[in-house]
Every structure is written in structure tokens, then in C-alpha cells.
N, C-alpha and C positions, 0 to 999 in steps of 0.2 A: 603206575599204569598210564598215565595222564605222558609220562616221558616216553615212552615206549610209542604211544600210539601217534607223539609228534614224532618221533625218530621215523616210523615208516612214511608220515603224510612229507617227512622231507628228501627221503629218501628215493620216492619215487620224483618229487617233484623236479628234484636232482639230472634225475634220468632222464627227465620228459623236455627240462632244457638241454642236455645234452643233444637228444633226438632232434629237435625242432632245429639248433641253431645248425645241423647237419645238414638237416632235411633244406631248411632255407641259405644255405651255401652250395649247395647242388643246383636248385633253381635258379639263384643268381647268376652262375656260370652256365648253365644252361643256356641262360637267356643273352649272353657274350655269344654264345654259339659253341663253346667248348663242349666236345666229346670224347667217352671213351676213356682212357688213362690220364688225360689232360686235367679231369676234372676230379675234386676230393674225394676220396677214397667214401663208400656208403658206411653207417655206422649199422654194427650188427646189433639187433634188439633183445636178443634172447637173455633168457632170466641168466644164462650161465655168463654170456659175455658183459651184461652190466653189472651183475654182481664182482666180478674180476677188475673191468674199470674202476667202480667204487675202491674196492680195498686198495685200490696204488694211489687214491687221492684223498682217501677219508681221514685221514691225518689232516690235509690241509683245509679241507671245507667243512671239515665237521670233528674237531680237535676234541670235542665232549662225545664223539662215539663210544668210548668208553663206559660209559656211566649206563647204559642200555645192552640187551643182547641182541647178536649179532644177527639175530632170527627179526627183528624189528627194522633192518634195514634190508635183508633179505626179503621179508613178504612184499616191503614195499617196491622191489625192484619185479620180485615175480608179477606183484599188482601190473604193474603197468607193463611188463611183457606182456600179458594175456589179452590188455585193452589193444596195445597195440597189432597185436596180431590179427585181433575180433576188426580193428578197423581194416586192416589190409587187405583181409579175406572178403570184407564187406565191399573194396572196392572194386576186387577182384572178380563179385561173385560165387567166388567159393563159399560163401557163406548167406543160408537161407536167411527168409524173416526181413524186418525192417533194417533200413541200414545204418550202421554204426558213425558217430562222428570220430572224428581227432578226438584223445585223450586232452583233457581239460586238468588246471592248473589247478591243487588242492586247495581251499586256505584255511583259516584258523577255525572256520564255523562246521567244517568238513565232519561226517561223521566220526567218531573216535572209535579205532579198528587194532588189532594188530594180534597178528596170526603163529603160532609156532607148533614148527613140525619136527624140530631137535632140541637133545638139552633135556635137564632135569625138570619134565612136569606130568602131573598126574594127580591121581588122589594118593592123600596122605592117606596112611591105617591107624587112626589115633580117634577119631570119635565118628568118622563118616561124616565131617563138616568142615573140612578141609581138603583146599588143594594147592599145588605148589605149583611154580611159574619161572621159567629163568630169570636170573639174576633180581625178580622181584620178590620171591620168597614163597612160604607159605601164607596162605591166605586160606581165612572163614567164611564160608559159605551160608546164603539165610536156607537154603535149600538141604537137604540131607542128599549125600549122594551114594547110599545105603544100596538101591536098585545096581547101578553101576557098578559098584565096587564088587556086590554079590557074583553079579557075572565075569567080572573079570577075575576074582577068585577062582570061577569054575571052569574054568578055562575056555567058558565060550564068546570072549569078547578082548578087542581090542584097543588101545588108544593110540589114534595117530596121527592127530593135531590136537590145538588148544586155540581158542580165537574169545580175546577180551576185546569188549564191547560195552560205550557208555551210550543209553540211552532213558533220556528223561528223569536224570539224576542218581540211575544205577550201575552198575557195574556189572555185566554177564560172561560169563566162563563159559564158553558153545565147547563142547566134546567131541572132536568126529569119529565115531564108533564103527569098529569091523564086529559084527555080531551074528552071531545063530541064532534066528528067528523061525519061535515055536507057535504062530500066529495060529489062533483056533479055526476051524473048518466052518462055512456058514451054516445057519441054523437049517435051512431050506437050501440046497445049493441046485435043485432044480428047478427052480423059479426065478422069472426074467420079470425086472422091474426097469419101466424107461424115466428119466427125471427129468423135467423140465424147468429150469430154473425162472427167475420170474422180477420182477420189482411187487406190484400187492401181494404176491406169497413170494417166500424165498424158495422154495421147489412146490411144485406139485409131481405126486405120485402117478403114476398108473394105476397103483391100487384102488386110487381115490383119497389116499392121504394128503393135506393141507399141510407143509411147515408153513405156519407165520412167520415174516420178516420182524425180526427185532429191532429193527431201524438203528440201531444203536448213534448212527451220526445225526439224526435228525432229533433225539431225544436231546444231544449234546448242544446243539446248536445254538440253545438259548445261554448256556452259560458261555459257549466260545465267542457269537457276540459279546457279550457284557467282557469278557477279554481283552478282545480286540479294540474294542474302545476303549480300555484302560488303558490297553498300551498305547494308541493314536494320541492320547490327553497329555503323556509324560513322553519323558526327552528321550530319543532315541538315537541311533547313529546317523551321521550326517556328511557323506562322502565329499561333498561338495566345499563343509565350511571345515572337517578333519574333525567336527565334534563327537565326542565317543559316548557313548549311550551310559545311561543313569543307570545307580545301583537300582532303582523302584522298575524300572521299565526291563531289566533282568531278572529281576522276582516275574513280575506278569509274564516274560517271554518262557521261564520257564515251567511256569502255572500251565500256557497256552501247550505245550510243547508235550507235560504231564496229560492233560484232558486227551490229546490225538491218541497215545498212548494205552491209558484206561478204553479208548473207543477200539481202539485195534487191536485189541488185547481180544476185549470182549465178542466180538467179533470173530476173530480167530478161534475162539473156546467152544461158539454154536458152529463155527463148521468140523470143527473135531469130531463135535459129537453126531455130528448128524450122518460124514463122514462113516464111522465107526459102525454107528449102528445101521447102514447099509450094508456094509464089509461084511455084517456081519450075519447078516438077514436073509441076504438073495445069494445065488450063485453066479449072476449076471446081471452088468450093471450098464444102461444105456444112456449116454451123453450127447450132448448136442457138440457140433465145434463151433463155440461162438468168436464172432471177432469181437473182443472188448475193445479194443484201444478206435475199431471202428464207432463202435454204439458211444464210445464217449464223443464222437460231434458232435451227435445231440445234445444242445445245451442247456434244454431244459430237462430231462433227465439224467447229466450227467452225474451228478452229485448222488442220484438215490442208487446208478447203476454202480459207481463206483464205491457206495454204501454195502453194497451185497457179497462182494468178494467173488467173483462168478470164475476168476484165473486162478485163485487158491484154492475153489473146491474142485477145482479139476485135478489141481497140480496135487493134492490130498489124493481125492480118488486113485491118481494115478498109481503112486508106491502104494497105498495099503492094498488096493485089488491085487499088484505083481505078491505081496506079503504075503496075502489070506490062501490067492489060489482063485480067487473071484475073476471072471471073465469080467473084462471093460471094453463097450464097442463105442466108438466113437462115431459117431452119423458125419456124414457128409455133411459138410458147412450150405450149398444150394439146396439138400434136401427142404420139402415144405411141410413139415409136420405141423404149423398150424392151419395151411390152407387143404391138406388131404382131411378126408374124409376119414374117420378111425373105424365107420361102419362097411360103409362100398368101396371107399378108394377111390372116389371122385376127390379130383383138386380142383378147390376153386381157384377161378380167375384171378380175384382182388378181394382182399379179407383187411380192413383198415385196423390200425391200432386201437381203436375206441371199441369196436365189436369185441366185444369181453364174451359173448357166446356164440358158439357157431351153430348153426344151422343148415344142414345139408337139403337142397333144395331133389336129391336124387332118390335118396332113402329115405327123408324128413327125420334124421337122427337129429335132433336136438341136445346139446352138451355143452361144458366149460369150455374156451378155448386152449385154455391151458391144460386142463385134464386130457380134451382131445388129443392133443400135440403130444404128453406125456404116453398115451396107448399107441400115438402111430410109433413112437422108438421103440418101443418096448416091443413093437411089433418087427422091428427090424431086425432082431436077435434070432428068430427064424428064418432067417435068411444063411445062407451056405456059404456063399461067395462073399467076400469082402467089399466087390466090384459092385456089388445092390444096393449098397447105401452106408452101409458100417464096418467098420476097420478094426483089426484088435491093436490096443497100445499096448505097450508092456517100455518100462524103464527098460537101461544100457545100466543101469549103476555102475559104479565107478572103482575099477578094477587097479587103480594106482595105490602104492604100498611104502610107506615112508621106514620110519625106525620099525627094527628087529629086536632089541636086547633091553630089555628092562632095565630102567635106571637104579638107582642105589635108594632106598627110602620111599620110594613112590608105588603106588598099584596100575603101572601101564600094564601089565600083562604080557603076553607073548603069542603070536597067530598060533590057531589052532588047527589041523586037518579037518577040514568040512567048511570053516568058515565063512557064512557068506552062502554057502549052496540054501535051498527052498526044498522042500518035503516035495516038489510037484515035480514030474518028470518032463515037464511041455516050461518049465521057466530058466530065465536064464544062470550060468555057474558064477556071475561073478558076483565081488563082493558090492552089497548095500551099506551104504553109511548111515548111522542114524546118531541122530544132536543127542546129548541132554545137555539141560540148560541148567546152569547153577546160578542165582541171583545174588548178589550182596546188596 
């Protein structure tokens, strides 16, 4: 696994000097004044024309491509097709959000990745704790992949990738599944709850429900100090004098590495569920549109804001509401739902971060701020027009279609008619991907 996943981090890297020394031979000539036909020919970046170059020179740069499949040098070439385009488009404009840099040089410390979309892999039919992977074999799962295999027996699911992945000392098998999804209807599906996320609570309801923030990074923090100064005390790497880091300070680095891990796990688990049981509760779900990546300038909250996960419960909300059938509105990012008034609709002027309760000086409604702010979105769901304050989201899910024909021994299965379509007549036909995760 460990060969496979250097095969694609060189295979791209491959690519990305090819591009660059391109790119910086056009400039050069540029800058002589040469135009036009004069100057080298542009190097085309697409997954299909680097993949092509490769194969007429992998003999000579990479005489051990053999020993790997061919889908390991492939994702790496598609990898860095897709950065590159993300960056072009970013220069261009045509692409929303913050802008992308240049494609950056892998190296040895780079996450361990590598993706395959052909070739013999799938689950094994032999105990539901196996799965097979090109040219690396069958491999034991600590996970049972019993859920999966059921449905690809029934013919309501598909497989069509496989993406291993080392993180923090294990090895994960991601699935990307085409599936009929029989998501249950919500308990109350005419009732509108607005959520206001938070740092002291990690939501507050509308209802009046409190989630507490399980701090999970701030519980950690005591042992990831005492970490971190173990590792500072022992010999680490040292670019300067070429000295290369202690077996002792590789123990700590990946003790330190294990902790992030357990913290992002845990974290990840209470938003599932909290997630879940909204899906499953209301039939409309009102969100705020926060800017994270703004609220982390604040450096003194940055730590506890990026403690909360406030992009993955959106990014959650977002597919299970398109799944369930659940309406999701998303509030206008300027609306002021902690400075409106959830009684009159008076906004006030200036409501400071420390005022933890409002008080309306119009109606003399006295309330939580954050409760507050939770009933103006919630209030926002009676609104008709999109253009008043709240938007519906709904995923594009990802309507691309790899292998057709079941391999020999494996349980990939075979698309089925309906695939992919939702019970709801207002959602979209095409198909949803959904992981499972196999751990070793």
C-alpha cells in the first residue's frame, strides 16, 4: 500500500515538473519578446494527455512501475489535472470562493493516498471481512463490510472506486458507492426549527434545546502539550545541518499525530449524531451562512471556533436533508439574527460580543442571545421568496459513472434502474455517492 501510494505522490510530482519547466520556458521567451509560433509549443494538462506522456516515458523515469498498478499513477496524474485546472479557473475567475494557488511539490511527509477506479477490487464473498485491491491482493478488514455487500447483493448499490488511505497508523479502504437510498421521512415534517451554532453551546435550538460543546480539543490539550514538549526535548530533523530525526521523537510525533486523530474522530461522531437526529425530527432546517475561514482571524477564538466544526455540520446537514426530504434554508450571511428582535423585529444598532442576553428596549422582550437568533431563522422558513433572507440548498451530487461489468471474484455489483433517484419528486435524478469506511 505504502508503494502504491508513493507511485501516485511521484507520479504527479512528475507531471507538475513537466508543467512548471513549460510554463517557465514560455516566460522566458516571453520575456526575449518572442510570439506566437516562435515561442514552445503550451503543454496540455489534461488527465488524458498526461497520462499518454507518462506511458512513452515510464520505462525511463520509473523502471519499477511495474511493481504497482497502473491506477496508482493514473489518480496521480488525474490528481494534479484537477489542481491544475482549480488553479486556472481561479485565475481566470471562472471559479468562485477563495483563490487557488500553483500546485505544490509532494514530499515524503505528504498524506498517504491512492485511488482506483479499474481493475479487480471490491469486497471479497468469503466472511464479509475482506477486500481485494489491484495488484495488492486481498486484504482483512477490522470493520465487517456485511451492510455493503448486503446491498450490493440486492442489487441496489454500486462500487465505483476504492481510495486507501494511511492515517495515524492505519490503513482505510473509502468505497464510493452508487446507492438507493430508503432514508426515513421526519418524525414531525411540519415543524420548522432554526439552529444557531455557537462556541459556550455548540447549537442552540429554537425550541429552546441547549447542545453542549464537548470541547473535545480543549480536553486534549493537556496531554498534546506534554507531547509537544517531548518531542522539542528529543532529536528532530534538522534541514540545516541534514540531520534526520530520532527513532524516540517518531514514537512522540506519532503519539501527537494519534491524539489529533482520536480528537477529530470524536468530534466528527457528535456531529453525526446531532446531525441525524435533526434529519430526523423537523421537516425544515434553518442555518446560518457563516464565514469560518473569516472568524478564524480572531486569534483569540480561533482555536475554540475551529474546536466546533461549524463547515462539517453544514457540509452534514447539507446531503442528509437532500436524502431525508428535509427542507434546508440557508440565511443570508448579512442577515442580523442576533441583533433583530425575535419578538417586534426591532434591529438593534450595536449588540457587542459579551452581551450574552438581549434585551429589547421596544417590546422589553428579555432572552438568550443565542436562543434569540435561533427563533429569528427559524422565523425565516415562513418566508415565500428566497430573496427575504433564506435560500434552499440542495447538493448537484455527482452524476459520473466509471466501471460497468463485475469483475471475477469480487462483489462490485452492477448499476441498477433507479439508482441514485430520492422518493421526493421536487429532488434532484442524479446519482449520490456515499463512503463506507473499512479500517485495518
Amino acid at each position: 500500500m505504502r508503494s502504491h501510494c508513493g507511485a501516485q505522490r511521484f507520479a504527479f510530482n512528475w507531471g507538475l515538473a513537466q508543467v512548471t519547466a513549460n510554463l517557465a520556458q514560455r516566460n522566458a521567451e516571453a520575456s526575449y519578446g518572442l510570439e506566437g509560433d516562435s515561442q514552445t509549443a503550451p503543454m496540455s494538462w489534461s488527465a488524458y494527455d498526461l497520462r499518454e506522456r507518462w506511458n512513452t516515458v515510464k520505462a525511463e523515469v520509473a523502471p519499477w512501475w511495474r511493481e504497482n498498478s497502473k491506477e496508482a499513477y493514473a489518480s496521480g496524474l488525474a490528481n494534479l489535472a484537477t489542481a491544475l485546472t482549480n488553479w486556472k479557473d481561479s485565475q481566470t475567475s471562472r471559479r468562485k470562493g477563495a483563490g487557488v494557488r500553483f500546485p505544490q511539490f509532494k514530499g515524503k511527509r505528504a498524506v498517504l493516498s491512492c485511488r482506483f477506479t479499474t481493475g479487480a477490487f471490491g469486497l471479497v464473498d468469503r466472511d464479509r471481512r475482506h477486500v481485494k485491491l489491484p495488484r495488492i491482493g486481498v486484504v482483512r478488514t477490522h470493520e465487517s463490510t456485511r451492510k455493503l455487500a448486503r446491498q450490493v447483493a440486492q442489487g441496489n448499490a454500486r462500487i465505483r472506486s476504492a481510495t486507501i488511505t494511511f492515517r495515524a497508523g492505519r490503513w482505510f479502504c473509502s468505497f464510493s458507492v452508487e446507492i438507493a437510498r430508503t432514508d426515513p421521512l421526519p418524525a414531525r415534517p411540519d415543524t420548522v426549527v432554526g439552529v444557531d451554532l455557537g462556541i459556550k453551546s455548540l447549537a442552540v435550538l429554537s425550541t429552546g434545546e441547549r447542545v453542549s460543546n464537548p470541547k473535545h480539543l480543549e480536553i486534549a490539550q493537556r496531554e498534546l502539550r506534554r507531547l509537544q514538549r517531548q518531542a522539542m526535548r528529543r532529536c528532530g530533523p534538522d534541514k540545516r545541518t541534514q540531520q534526520k530525526p530520532s527513532q524516540r521523537w517518531r514514537q512522540t510525533q506519532a503519539r501527537i499525530a494519534k491524539l489529533h486523530v482520536r480528537v477529530a474522530n470524536a468530534r466528527r461522531d457528535g456531529l453525526h449524531k446531532l446531525t441525524i437526529r435533526l434529519v430526523r425530527s423537523f421537516g425544515t432546517v434553518v442555518l446560518e451562512d457563516l464565514s469560518v475561514s473569516g472568524m478564524l482571524r480572531n486569534h483569540r477564538l480561533a482555536r475554540r471556533i475551529a474546536g466546533i466544526g461549524m463547515a462539517e455540520f453544514r457540509r452534514q446537514m447539507t446531503y442528509k436533508t437532500a436524502w431525508s426530504g428535509v427542507r434546508l434554508h440557508i440565511a443570508d450571511r448579512w442577515y442580523p439574527s442576533s441583533k433583530t428582535c425575535s419578538g417586534c423585529g426591532v434591529v438593534k444598532a450595536k449588540l457587542r460580543l459579551s452581551e450574552r442576553i438581549y434585551t429589547c428596549e421596544n417590546c422589553g422582550l428579555t432572552l438568550d442571545r443565542d436562543l434569540n437568533a435561533a427563533r429569528n431563522l427559524a422565523g425565516l422558513a415562513e418566508l415565500s421568496s428566497p430573496s427575504c433572507g433564506a435560500t434552499r440548498n440542495e447538493p448537484d451530487g455527482n452524476p459520473h459513472q466509471t466501471r460497468l461489468v463485475r469483475a471475477a471474484g469480487i462483489a462490485t455489483g452492477r448499476p441498477t434502474h433507479g439508482v441514485g433517484q430520492r422518493r421526493h419528486g421536487n429532488a434532484s435524478a442524479r446519482d449520490t455517492p456515499q463512503r463506507f469506511l473499512n479500517g485495518q
